[in-house]
ZADO-1210 file (C-alpha; in nm, 4 decimals, padded with zeros to 6 digits):
<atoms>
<atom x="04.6236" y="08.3763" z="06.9373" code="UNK" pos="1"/>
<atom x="04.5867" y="08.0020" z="06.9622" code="UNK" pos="2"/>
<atom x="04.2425" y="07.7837" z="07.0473" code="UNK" pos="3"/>
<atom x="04.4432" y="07.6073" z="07.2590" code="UNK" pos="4"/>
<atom x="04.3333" y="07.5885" z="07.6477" code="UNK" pos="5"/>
<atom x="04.6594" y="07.4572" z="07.7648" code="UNK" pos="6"/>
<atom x="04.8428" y="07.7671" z="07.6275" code="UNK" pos="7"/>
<atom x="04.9157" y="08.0796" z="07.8391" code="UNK" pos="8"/>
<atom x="04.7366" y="08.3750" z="07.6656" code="UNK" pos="9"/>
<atom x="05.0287" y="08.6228" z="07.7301" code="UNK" pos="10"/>
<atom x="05.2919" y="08.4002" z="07.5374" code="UNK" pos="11"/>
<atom x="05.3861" y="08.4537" z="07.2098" code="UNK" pos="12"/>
<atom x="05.1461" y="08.3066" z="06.9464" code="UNK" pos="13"/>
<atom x="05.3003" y="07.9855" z="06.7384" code="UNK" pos="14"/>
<atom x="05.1982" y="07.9859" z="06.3824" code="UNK" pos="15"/>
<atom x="04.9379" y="07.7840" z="06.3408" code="UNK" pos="16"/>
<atom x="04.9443" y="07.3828" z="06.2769" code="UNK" pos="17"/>
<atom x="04.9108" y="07.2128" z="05.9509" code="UNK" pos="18"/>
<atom x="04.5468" y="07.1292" z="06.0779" code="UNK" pos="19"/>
<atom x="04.4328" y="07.4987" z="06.2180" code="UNK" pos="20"/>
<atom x="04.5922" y="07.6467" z="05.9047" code="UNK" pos="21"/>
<atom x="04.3717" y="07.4093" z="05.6592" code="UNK" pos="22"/>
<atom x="04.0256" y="07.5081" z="05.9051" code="UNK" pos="23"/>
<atom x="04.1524" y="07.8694" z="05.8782" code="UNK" pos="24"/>
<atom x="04.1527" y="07.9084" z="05.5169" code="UNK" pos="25"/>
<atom x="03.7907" y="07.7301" z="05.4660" code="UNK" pos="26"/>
<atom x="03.5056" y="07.9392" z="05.3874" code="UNK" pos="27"/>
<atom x="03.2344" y="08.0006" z="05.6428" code="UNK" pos="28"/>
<atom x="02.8632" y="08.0804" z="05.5274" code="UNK" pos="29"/>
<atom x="02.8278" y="08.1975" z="05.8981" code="UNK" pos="30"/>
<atom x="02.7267" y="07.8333" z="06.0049" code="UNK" pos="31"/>
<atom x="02.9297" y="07.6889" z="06.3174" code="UNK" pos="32"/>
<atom x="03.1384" y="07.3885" z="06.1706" code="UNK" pos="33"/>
<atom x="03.0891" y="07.0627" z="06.3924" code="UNK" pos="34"/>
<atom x="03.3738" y="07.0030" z="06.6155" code="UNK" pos="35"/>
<atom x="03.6603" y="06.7386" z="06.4395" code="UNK" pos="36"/>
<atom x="03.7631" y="06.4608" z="06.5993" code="UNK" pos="37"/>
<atom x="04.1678" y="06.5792" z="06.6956" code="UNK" pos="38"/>
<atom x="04.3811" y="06.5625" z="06.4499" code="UNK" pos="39"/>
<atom x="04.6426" y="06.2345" z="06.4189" code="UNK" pos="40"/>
<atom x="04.9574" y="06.3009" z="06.3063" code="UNK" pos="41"/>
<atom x="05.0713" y="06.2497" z="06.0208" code="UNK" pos="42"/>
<atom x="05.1414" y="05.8685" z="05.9326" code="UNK" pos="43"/>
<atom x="05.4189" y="05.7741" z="05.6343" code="UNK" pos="44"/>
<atom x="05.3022" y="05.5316" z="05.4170" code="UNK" pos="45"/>
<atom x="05.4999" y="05.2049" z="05.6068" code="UNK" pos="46"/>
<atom x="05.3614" y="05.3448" z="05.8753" code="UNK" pos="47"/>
<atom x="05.0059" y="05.3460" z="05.7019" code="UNK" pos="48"/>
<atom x="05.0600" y="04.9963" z="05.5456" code="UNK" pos="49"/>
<atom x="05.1204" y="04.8834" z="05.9332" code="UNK" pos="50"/>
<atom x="04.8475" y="05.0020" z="06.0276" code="UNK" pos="51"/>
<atom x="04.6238" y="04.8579" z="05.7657" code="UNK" pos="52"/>
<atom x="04.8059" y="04.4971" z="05.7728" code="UNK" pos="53"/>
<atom x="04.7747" y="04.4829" z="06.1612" code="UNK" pos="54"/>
<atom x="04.3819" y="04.5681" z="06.1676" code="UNK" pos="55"/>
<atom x="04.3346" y="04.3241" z="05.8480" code="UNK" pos="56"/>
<atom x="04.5001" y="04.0913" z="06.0545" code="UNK" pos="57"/>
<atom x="04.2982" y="04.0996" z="06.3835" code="UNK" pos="58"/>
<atom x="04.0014" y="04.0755" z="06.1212" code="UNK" pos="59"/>
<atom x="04.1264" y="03.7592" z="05.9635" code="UNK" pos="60"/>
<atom x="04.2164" y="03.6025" z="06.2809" code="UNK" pos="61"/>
<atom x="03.8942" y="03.6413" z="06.4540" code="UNK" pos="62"/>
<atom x="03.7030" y="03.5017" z="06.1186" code="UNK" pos="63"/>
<atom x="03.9778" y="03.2432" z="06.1598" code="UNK" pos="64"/>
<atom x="03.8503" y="03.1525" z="06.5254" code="UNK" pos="65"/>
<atom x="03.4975" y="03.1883" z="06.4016" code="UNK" pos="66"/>
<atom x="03.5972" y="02.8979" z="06.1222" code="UNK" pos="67"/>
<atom x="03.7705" y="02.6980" z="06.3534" code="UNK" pos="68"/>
<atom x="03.4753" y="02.6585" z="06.6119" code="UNK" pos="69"/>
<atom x="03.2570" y="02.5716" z="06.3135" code="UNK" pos="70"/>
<atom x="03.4800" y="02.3029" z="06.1905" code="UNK" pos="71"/>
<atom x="03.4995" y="02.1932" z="06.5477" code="UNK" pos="72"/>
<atom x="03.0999" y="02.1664" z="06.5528" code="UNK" pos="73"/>
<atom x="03.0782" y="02.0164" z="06.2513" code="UNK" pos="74"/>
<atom x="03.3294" y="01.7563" z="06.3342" code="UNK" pos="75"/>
<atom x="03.1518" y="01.7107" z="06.6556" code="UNK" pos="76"/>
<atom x="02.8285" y="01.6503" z="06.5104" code="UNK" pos="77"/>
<atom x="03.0019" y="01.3990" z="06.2648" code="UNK" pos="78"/>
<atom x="03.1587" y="01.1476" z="06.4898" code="UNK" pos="79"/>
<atom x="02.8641" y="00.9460" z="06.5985" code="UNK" pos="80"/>
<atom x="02.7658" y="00.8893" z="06.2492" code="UNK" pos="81"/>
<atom x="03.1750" y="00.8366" z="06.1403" code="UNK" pos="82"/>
<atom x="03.1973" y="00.5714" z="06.4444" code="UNK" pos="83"/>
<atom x="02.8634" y="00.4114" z="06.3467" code="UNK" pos="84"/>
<atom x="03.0298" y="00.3452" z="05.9673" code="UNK" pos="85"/>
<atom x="03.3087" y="00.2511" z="06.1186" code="UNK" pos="86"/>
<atom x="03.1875" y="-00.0258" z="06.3335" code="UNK" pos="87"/>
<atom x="02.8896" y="-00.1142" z="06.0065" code="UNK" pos="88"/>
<atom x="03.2547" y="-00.1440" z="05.7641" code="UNK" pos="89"/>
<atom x="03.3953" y="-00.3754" z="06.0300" code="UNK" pos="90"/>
<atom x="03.1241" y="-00.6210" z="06.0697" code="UNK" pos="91"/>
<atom x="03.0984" y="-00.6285" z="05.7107" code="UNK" pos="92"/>
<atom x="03.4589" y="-00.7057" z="05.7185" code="UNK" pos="93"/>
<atom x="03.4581" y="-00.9898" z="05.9509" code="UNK" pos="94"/>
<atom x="03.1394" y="-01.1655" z="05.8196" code="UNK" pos="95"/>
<atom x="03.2837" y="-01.1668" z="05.4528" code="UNK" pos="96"/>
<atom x="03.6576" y="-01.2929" z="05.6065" code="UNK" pos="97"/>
<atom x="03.4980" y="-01.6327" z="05.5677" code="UNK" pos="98"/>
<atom x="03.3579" y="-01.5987" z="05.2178" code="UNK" pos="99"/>
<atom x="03.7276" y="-01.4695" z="05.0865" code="UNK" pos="100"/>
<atom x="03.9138" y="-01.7506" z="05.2244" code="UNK" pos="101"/>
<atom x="03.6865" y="-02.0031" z="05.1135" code="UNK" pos="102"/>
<atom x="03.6837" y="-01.8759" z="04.7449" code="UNK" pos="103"/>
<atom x="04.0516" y="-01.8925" z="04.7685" code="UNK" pos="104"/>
<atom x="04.0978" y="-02.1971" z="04.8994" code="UNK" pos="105"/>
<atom x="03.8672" y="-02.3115" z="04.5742" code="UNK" pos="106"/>
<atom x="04.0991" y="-02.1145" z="04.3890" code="UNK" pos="107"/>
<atom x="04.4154" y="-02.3137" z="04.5301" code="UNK" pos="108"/>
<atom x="04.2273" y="-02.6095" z="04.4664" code="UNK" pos="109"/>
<atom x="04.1172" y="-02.5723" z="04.1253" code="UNK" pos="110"/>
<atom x="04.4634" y="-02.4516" z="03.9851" code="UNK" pos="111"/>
<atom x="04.5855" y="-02.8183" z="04.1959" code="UNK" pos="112"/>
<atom x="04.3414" y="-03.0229" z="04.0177" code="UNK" pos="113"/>
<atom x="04.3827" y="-02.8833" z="03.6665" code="UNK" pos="114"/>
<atom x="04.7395" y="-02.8018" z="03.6560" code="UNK" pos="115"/>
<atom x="04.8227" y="-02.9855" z="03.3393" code="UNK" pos="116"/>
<atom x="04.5202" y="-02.8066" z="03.1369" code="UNK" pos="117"/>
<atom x="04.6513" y="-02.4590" z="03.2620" code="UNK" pos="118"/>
<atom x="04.9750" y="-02.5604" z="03.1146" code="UNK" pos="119"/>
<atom x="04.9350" y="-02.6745" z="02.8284" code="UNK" pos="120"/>
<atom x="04.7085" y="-02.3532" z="02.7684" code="UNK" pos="121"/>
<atom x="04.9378" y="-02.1180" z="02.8888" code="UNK" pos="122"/>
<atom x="05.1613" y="-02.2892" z="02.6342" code="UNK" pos="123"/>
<atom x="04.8869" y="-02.2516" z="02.3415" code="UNK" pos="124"/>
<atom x="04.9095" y="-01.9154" z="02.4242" code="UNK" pos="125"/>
<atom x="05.2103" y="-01.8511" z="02.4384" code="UNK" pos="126"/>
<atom x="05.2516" y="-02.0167" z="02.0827" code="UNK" pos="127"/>
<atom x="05.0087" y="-01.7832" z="01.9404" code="UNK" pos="128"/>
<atom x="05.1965" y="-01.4929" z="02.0981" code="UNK" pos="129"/>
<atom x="05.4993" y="-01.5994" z="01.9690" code="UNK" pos="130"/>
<atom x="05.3520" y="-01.6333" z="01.6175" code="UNK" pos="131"/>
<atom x="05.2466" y="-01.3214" z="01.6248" code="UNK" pos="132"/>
<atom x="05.5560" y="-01.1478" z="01.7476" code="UNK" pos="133"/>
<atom x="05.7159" y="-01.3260" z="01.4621" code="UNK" pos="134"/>
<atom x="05.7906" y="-01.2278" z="01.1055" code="UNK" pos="135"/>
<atom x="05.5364" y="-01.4566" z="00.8513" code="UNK" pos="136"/>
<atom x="05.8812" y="-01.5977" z="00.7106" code="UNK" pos="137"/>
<atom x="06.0840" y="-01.6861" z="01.0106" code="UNK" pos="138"/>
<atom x="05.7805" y="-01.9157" z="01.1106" code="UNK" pos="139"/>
<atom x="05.8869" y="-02.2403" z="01.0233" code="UNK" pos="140"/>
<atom x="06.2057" y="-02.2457" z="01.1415" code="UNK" pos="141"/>
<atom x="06.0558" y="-02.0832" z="01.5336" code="UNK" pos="142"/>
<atom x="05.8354" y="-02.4033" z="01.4906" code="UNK" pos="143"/>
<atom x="06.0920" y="-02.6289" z="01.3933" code="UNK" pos="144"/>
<atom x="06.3188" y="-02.5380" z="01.6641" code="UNK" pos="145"/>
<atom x="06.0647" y="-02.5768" z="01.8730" code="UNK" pos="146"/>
<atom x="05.9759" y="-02.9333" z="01.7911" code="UNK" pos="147"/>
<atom x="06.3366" y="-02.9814" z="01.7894" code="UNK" pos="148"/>
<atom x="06.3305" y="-02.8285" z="02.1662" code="UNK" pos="149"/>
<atom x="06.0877" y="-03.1316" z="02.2664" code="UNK" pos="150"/>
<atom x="06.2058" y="-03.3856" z="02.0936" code="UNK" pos="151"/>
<atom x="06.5443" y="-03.4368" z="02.2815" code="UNK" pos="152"/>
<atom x="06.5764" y="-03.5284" z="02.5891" code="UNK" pos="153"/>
<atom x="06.5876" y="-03.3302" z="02.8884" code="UNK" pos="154"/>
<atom x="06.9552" y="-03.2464" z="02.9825" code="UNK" pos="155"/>
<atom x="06.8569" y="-03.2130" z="03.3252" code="UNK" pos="156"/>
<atom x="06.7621" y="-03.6216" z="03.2970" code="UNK" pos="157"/>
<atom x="07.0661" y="-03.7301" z="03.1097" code="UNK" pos="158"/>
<atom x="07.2727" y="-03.5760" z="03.3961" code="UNK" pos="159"/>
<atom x="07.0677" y="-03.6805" z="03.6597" code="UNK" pos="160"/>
<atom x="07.1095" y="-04.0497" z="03.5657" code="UNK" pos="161"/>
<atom x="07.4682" y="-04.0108" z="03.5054" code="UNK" pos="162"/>
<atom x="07.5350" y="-03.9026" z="03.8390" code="UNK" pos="163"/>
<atom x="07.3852" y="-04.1902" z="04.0640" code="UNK" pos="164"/>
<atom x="07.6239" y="-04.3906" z="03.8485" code="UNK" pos="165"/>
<atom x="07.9715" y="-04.2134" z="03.9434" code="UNK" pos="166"/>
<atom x="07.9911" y="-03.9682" z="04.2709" code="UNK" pos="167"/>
<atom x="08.2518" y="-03.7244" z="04.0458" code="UNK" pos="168"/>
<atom x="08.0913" y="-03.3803" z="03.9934" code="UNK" pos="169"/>
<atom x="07.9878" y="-03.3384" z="03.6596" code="UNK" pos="170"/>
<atom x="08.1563" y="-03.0896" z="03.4129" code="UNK" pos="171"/>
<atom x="07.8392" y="-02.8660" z="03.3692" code="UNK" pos="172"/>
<atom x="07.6263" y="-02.7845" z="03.7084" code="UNK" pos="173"/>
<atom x="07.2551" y="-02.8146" z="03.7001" code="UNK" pos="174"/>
<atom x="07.0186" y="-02.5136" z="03.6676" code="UNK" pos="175"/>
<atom x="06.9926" y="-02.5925" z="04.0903" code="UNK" pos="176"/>
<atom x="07.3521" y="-02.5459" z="04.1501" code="UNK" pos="177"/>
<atom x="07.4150" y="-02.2378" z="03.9548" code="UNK" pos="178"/>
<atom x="07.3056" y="-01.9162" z="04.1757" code="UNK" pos="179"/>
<atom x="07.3055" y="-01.5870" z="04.0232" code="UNK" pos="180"/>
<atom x="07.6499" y="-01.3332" z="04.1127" code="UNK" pos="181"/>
<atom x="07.4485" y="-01.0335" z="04.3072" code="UNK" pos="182"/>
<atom x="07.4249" y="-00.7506" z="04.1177" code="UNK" pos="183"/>
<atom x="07.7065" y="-00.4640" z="04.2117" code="UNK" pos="184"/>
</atoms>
């Protein structure tokens, strides 16, 4: 006969479940076992793994939640001092707009006034970058062609006086005249 309340005494007795069976064949020292909770069936292991993912889940989301309102506190709490920076960053800003445009302006100035000095430097060092790019042997003739270079005259001059004299075209267009084929 079956523990079961819902079942009619007079009926035929089911063998017993996997659960009565496994309490049936423990031993009893004559103590009174506490009551189990009721038995679940039983789960397969997707079923298990379901299970498991779904409460890890609903654990993760609510420490999510719990983040979130911390990072909104925090974020909360930082804005006054953010917006303060701010505004500090901007002043700073505008009062040293002046300062900038002044020092370039001195800038402009000073590459106006001593244009011919920055020239002839740059040229210096170029020379001294060429010599060193070059071979000890090759040299002389670099420098040669160089003097060579600024001895003539400027073909851009000889052209420029030959054509207020005659209003043909020349042969050869200046450097101004020649524009450079787009690349394809």
């Amino acid at each position: 006969m079956s523990d079961r309340p819902d079942r009619d005494p007079n009926a035929e007795a089911d063998p017993p479940s996997e659960d009565e069976a496994a309490t049936d064949d423990a031993p009893t020292d004559g103590q009174a076992e506490p009551a189990s909770p009721p038995a679940r069936p039983a789960l397969s292991f997707g079923q298990s793994l379901g299970r498991l993912a779904q409460s890890a889940a609903e654990v993760a989301e609510a420490s999510a939640q719990e983040v979130a309102r911390q990072a909104q506190r925090a974020a909360d709490a930082a804005r006054p001092e953010a917006e303060r920076l701010a505004k500090q960053a901007k002043a700073a800003l505008d009062a040293s707009r002046p300062h900038v445009e002044r020092a370039a302006q001195q800038a402009k100035d000073y590459v106006v006034e001593h244009e011919e000095e920055l020239r002839r430097a740059a040229g210096r060092g170029a020379r001294v970058a060429a010599d060193a790019a070059t071979p000890a042997p090759l040299r002389p003739a670099v420098r040669a062609a160089e003097e060579e270079l600024r001895r003539s005259p400027q073909p851009e001059a000889a052209e420029d006086s030959s054509d207020a004299s005659d209003d043909a075209p020349s042969e050869s267009p200046s450097a101004e005249d020649v524009k450079p084929e787009p690349e394809r």
